[in-house]
KOLBA-369089 format. One line per 2 residues: number of its first residue (from 1); their letters; for each residue x, z, y of N, C-alpha, C, O. Coordinates in steps of 0.2 Angstrom, whole numbers, plus 5000, padded with zeros to 4 digits. Atoms other than C-alpha are relative to their C-alpha. Layout:
N
NUM> A> X:Z:Y:X:Z:Y:X:Z:Y:X:Z:Y | ...
This chain:
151
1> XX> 5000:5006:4997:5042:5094:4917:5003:5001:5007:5000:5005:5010 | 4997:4997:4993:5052:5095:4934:4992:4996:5005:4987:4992:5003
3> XX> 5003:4999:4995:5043:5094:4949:5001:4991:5005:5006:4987:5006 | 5002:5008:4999:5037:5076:4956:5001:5002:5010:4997:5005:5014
5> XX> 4999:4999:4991:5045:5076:4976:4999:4993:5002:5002:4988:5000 | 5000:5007:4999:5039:5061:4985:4999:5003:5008:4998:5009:5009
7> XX> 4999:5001:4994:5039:5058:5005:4996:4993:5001:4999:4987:5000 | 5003:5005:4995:5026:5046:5014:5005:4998:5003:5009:5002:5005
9> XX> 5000:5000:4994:5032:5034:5023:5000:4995:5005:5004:4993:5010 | 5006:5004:4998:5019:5022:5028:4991:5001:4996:4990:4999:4990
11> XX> 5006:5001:5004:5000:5025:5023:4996:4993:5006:4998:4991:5012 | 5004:5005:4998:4987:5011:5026:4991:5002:5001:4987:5001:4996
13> XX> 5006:4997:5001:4972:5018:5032:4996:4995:4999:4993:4995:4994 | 5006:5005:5000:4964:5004:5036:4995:4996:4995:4990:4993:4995
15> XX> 5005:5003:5005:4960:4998:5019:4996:5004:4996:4992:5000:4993 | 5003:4995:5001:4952:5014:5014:4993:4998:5004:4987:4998:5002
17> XX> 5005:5002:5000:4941:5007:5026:4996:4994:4998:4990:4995:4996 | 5001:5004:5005:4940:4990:5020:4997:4997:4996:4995:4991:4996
19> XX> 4999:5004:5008:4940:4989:5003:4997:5009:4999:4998:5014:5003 | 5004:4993:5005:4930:5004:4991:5008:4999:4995:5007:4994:4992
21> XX> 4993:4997:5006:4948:5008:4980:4997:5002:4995:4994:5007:4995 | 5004:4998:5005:4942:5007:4963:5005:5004:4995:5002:5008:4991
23> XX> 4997:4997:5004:4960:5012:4955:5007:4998:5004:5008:4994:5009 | 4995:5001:4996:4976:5013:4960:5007:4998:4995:5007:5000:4989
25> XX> 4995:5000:5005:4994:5009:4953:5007:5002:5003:5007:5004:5009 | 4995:4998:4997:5010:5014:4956:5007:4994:4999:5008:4991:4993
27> XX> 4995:5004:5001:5025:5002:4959:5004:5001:5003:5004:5002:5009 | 4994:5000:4994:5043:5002:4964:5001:4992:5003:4997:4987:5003
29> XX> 5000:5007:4996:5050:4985:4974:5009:5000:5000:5013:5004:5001 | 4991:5001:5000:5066:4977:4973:5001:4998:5009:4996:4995:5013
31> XX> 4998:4998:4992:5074:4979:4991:5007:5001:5002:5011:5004:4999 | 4992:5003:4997:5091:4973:5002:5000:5007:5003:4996:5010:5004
33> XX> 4998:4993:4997:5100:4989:5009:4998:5002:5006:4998:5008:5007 | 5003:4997:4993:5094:4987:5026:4995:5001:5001:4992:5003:5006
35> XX> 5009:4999:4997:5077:4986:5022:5000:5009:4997:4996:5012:5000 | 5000:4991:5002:5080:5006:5012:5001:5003:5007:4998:5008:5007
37> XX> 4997:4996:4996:5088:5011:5028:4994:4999:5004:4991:5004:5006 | 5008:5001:4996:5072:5004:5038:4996:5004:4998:4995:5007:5003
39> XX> 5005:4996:5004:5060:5013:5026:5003:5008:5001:4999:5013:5001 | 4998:4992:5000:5070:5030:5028:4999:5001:5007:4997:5007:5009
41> XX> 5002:4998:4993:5067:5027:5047:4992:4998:5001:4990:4998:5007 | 5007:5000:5000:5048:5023:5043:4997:4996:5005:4992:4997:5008
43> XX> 5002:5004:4995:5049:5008:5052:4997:4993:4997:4999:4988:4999 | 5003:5005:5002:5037:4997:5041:4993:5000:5001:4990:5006:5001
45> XX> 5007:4999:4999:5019:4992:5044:4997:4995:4993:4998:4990:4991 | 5002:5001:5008:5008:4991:5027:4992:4994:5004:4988:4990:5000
47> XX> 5006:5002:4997:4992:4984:5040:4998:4992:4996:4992:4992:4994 | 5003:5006:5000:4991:4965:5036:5001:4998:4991:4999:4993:4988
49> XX> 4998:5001:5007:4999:4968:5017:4994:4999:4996:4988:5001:4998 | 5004:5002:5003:4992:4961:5003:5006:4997:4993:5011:4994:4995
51> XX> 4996:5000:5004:4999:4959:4983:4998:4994:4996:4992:4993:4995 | 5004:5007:5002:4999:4942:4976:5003:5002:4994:5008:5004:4993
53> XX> 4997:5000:5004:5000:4942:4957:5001:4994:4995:4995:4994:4992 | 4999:5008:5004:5005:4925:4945:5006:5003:4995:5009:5008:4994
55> XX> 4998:4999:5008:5013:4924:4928:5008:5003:5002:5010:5007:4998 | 4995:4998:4999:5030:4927:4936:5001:5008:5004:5006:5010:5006
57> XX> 4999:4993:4998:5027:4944:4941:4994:5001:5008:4990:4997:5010 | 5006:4998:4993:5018:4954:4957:5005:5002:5006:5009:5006:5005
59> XX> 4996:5001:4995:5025:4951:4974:4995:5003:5006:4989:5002:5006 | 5002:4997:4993:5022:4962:4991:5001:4992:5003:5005:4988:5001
61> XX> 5000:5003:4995:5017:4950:5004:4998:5003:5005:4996:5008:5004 | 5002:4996:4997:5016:4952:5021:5000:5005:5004:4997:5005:5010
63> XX> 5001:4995:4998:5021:4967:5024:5006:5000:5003:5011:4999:5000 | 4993:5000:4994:5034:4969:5040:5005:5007:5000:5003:5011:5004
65> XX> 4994:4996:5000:5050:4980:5037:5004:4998:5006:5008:4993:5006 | 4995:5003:4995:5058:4979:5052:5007:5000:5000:5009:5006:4998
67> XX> 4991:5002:4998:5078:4974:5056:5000:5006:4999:4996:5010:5001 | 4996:4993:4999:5089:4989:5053:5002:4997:5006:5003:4991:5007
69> XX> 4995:5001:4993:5097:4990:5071:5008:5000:5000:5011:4997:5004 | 4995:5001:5001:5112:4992:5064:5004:4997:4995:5010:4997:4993
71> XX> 4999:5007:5006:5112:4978:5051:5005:4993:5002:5008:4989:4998 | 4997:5007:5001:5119:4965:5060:5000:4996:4998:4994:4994:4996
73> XX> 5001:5007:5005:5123:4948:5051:4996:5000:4994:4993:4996:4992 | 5003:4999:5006:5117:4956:5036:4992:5002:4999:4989:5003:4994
75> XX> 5008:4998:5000:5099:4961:5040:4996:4995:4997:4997:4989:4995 | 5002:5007:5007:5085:4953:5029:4993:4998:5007:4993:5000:5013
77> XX> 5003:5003:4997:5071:4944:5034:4993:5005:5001:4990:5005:4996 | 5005:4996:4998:5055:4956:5041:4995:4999:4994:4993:5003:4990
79> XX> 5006:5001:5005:5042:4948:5031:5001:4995:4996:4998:4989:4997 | 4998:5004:5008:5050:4942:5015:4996:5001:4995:4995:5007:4995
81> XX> 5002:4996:5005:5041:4944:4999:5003:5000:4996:5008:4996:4994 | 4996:4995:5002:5045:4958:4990:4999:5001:4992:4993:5000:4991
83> XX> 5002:5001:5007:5045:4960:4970:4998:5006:4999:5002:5011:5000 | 5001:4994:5003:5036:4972:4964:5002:5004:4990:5002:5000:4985
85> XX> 4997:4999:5005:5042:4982:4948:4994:5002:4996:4994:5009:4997 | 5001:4998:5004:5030:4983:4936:4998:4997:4991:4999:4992:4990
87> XX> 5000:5005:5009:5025:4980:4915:4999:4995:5000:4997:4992:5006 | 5004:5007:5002:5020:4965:4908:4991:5002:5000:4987:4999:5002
89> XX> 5008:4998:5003:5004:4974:4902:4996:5001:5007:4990:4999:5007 | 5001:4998:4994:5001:4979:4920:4998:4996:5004:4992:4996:5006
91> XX> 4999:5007:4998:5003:4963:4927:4995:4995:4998:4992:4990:5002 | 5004:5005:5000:4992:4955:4916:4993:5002:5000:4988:4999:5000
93> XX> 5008:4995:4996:4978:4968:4919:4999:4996:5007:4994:4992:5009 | 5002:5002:4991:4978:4964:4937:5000:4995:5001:4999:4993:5007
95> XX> 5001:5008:4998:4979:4947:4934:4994:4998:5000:4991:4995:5004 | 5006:4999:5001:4962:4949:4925:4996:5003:5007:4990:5000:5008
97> XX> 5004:4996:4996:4954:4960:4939:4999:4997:5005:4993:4997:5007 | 4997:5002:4994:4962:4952:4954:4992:4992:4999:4987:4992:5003
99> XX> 5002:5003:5001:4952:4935:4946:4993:5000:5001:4989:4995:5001 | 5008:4999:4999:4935:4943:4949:4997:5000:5006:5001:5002:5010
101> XX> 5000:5002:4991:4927:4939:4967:4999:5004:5001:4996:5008:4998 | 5002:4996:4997:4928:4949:4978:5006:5007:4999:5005:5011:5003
103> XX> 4994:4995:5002:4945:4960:4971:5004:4996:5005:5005:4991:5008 | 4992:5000:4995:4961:4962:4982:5002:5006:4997:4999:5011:4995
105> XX> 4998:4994:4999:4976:4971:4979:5005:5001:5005:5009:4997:5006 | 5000:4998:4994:4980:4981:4994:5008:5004:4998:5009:5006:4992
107> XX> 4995:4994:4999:4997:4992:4997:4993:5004:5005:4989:5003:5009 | 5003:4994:4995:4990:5008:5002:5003:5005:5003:5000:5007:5008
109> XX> 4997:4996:4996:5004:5018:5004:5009:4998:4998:5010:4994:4993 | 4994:5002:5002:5024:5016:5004:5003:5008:4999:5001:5012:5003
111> XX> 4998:4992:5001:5034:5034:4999:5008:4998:4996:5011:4993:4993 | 4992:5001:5005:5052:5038:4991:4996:5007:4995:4994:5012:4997
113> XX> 5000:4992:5004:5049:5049:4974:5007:4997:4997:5009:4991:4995 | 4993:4998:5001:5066:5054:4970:5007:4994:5001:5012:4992:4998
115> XX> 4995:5008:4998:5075:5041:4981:5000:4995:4998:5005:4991:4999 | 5003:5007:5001:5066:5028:4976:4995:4998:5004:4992:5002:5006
117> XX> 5004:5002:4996:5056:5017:4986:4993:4999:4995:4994:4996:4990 | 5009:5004:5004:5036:5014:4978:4998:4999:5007:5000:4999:5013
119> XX> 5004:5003:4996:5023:5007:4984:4993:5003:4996:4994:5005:4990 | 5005:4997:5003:5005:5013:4979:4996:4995:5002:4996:4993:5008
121> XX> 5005:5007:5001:4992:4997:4975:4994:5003:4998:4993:5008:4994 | 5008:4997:5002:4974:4999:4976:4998:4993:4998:4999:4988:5002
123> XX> 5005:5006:5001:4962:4987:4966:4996:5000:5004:4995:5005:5004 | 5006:4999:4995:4949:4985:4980:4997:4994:5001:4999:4989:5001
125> XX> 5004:5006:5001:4934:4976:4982:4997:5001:5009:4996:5006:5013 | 5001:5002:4991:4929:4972:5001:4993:5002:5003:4988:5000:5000
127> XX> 5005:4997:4999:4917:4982:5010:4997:4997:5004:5001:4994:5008 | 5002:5004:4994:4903:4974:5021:5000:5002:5005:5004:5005:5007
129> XX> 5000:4996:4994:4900:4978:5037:4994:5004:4999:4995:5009:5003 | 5002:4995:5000:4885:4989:5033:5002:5006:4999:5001:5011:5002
131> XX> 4994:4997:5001:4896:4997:5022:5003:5007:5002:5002:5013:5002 | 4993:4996:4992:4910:5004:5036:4994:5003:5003:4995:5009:5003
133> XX> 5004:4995:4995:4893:5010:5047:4998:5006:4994:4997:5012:4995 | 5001:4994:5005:4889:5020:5032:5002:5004:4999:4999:5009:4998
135> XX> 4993:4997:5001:4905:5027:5029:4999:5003:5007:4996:5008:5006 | 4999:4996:4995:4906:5033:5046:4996:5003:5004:4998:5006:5009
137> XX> 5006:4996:5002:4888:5039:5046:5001:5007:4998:5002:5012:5002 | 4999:4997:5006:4892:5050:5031:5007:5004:5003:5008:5010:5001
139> XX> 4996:4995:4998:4910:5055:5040:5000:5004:5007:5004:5007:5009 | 5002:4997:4995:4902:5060:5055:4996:5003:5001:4994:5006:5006
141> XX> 5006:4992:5005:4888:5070:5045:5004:5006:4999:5002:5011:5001 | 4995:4995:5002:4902:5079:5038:5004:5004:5003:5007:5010:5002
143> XX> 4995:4997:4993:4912:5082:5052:4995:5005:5003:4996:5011:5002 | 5008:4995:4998:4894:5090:5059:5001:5006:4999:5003:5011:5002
145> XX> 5002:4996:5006:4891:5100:5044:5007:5006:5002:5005:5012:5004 | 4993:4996:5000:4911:5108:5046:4999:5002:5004:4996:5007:5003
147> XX> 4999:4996:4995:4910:5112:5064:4994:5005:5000:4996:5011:5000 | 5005:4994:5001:4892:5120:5063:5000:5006:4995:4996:5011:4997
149> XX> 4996:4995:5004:4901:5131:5047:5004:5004:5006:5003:5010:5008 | 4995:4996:4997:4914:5136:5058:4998:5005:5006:5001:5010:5007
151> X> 5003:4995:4994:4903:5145:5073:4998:5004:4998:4995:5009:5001
């Protein structure tokens, strides 16, 4: 099986904090040429994105691909939404899931594998605010624990 080359190039931390990521999916997105040449210059932000999904399919919202600079006339619109590429079967999973309170699906990350644009979708369910203090309790326990290793 050859060798899976993929290139970040946008992650979203911020839902990691968030949302508890319970599974993830992978999807390509249908895309105008200036938004490809934006994405090779890694000029999209994933922060406010969010994946809406209905019987017609699963659409990025949201999410801000900036103007090529050298687009001109033909540049698209920043925060169009964008069609995500995946099964039917997929689709109607996530239509199930998504339906549960308290689910969202998040972009998490944007990448090219093999010159194609994906997107990485996480199922995720919304963290409270004690939550995030726990989280960063537990990674600044950890971080502790590493440096006191290290001397």
């Amino acid at each position: 099986m050859p060798e899976k080359r993929t290139r970040d190039v946008a992650v979203n931390r911020r839902a990691r904090h968030d949302y508890f990521i319970e599974e993830t999916h992978e999807a390509g997105m249908v895309l105008v040429g200036t938004e490809v040449k934006s994405l090779r210059e890694g000029r999209v932000n994933l922060r406010d994105g969010y994946v809406r999904v209905d019987s017609t399919g699963a659409w990025l919202e949201n999410v801000h691909i900036s103007p090529y600079p050298q687009g001109g006339y033909v540049n698209h619109d920043p925060l169009r939404p964008r069609k995500l590429l995946l099964h039917q079967r997929e689709i109607a999973g996530l239509i199930g899931k998504v339906r549960q309170k308290g689910y969202a699906l998040i972009p998490l990350r944007v990448y090219f594998s093999r010159n194609h644009a994906k997107v990485e979708i996480g199922l995720g369910r919304g963290k409270r605010e004690y939550d995030k203090r726990q989280a960063l309790a537990e990674a600044d326990a950890r971080r502790e624990m590493e440096r006191a290793l290290r001397r």
